[in-house]
N, C-alpha and C positions, 0 to 999 in steps of 0.2 A: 504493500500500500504506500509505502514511503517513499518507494521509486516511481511509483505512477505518480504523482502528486509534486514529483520534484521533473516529472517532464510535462506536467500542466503548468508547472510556474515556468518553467522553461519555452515553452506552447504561447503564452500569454507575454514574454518578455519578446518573442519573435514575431509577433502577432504589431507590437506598438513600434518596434523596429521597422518591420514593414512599410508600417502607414511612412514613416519618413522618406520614401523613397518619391511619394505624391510630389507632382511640382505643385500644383495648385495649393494654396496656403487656406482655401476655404474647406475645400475637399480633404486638404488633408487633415485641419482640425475637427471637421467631422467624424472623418474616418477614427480618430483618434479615440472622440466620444464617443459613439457606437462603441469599439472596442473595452473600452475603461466599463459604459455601461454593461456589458455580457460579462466582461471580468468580475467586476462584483458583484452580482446576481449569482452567476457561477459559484462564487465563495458562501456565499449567503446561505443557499440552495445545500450545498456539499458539506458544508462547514469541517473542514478536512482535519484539523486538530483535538486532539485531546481534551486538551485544555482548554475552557470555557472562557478566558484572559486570553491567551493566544488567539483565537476565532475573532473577539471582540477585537482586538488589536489589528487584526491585519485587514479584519470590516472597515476600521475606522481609516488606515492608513488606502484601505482602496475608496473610501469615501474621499478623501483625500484628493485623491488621482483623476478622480471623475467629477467632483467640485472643480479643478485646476484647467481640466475638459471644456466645462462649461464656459468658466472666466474666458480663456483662450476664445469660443466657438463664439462666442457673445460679444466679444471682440470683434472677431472677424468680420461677422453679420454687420456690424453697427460702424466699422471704420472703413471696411474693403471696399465696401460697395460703393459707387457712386459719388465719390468724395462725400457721404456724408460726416457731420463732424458735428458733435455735443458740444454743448458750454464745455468751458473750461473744468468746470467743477467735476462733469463726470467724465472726462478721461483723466483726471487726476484719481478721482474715485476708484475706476478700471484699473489703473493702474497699480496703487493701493492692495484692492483687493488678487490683484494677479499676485501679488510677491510675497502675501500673507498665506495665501494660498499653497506657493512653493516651500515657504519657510513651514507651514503645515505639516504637510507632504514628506519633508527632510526627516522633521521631526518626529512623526508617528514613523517613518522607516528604521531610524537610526534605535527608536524605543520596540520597535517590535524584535529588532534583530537583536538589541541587548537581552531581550528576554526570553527568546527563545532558546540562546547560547547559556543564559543561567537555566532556563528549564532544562535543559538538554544536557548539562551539566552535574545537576541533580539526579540522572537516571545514571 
């Protein structure tokens, strides 16, 4: 079960890899959020760990990834197009919430992998 699971994470890391190959900057942030969404549904669905902490955590770190999606794809829509352009207020806003987002993202990564390496530890 450990090795199926470690070639779904693998699966999913080649899957968001992929999408970067897109020249289109709209399409490819789409494609990005489709993928982040099936990623954690998948997780959700499977809840592939043990541990009740660990499942929680890497929910929260793929909520993460697929918030990060959105910011990104919300982006796209709202500047790519047509030169349209918001008050200053919210692409400073967008902007804001994009890097809070990543600093997120870091964070629930960097906390899931310390605590998997102490659970994993402990056995």
């Amino acid at each position: 079960l450990i090795q199926y699971w470690e070639g779904v994470i693998e699966t999913r890391k080649l899957l968001l890899n992929i999408s970067m190959f897109v020249h289109d900057n709209t399409v490819k942030a789409l494609t990005i959020f489709t993928f982040s969404v099936f990623i954690l549904i998948h997780h959700v669905v499977y809840k592939p760990f043990k541990s009740y902490s660990l499942n929680r955590l890497e929910t929260f770190s793929l909520a993460a990834l697929t918030f990060y999606s959105i910011t990104n794809l919300s982006k796209r829509f709202l500047f790519d197009k047509n030169n349209y352009v918001l008050e200053e207020f919210h692409i400073i806003a967008y902007g804001y919430l994009e890097q809070f987002s990543i600093v997120i993202l870091i964070a629930f990564t960097a906390v899931n992998k310390a605590w998997t390496a102490c659970v994993m530890s402990n056995k």
